[in-house]
C-alpha positions in Angstrom: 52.3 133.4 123.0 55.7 135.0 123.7 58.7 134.2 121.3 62.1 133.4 122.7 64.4 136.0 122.1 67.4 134.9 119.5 70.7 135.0 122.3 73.3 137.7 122.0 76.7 136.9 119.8 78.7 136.2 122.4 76.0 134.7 124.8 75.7 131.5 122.0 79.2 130.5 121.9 79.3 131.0 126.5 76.5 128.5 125.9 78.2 125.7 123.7 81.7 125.8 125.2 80.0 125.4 128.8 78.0 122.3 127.3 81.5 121.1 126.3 83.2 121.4 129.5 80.6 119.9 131.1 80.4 117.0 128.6 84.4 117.0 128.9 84.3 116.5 132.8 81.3 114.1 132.5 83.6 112.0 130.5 86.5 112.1 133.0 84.7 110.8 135.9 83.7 108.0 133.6 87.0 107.1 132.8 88.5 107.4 136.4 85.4 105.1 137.3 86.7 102.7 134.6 90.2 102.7 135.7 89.3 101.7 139.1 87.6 98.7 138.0 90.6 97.4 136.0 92.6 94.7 137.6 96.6 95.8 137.0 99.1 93.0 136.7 101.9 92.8 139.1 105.5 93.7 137.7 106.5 89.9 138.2 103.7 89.2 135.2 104.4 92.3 133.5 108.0 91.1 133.5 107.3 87.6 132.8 104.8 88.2 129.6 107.1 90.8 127.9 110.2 88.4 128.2 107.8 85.8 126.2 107.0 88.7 123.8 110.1 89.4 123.2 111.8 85.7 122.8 108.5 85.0 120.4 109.5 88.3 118.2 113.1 87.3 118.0 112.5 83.7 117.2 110.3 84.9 114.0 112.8 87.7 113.1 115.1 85.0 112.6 112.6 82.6 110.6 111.6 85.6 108.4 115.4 86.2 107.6 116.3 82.5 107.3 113.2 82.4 104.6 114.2 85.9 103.0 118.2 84.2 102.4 116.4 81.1 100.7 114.2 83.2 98.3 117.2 85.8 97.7 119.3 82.9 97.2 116.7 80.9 94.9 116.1 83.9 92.9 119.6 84.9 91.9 120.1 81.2 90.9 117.2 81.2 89.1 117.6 84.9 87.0 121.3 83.8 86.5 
């Protein structure tokens, strides 16, 4: 029965850094295949749903600070 020879030094790490770039390529072609699948929005959605993210973040910025001047003003009146 022969016995596989242990690889060289330098032959080892040639060996796991070409399984990596391999692995590393494999795993672009999956996500190119991915991205072709996706259906983008157009910019008139893209422009439409940020405008509602952003009128939905202000109108609670300005709840949260109404709320925060109540309890600021409740708890100075209360401490004196």
């Amino acid at each position: 029965m022969a016995t596989k020879k242990p690889p060289k030094q330098g032959q080892d790490v040639v060996g796991k850094v070409g399984k990596w770039i391999g692995s590393f390529r494999n795993y672009l072609r999956e996500v190119i295949y991915e991205l072709k699948k996706v259906v983008w929005p157009s910019r008139k959605q893209t422009i439409g749903t940020t405008a509602i993210v952003v009128i939905v973040v202000m109108i609670f910025g300005v709840y949260l600070g109404i709320v925060d001047a109540i309890f600021s003003y409740l708890m100075r009146w209360l401490l004196g």
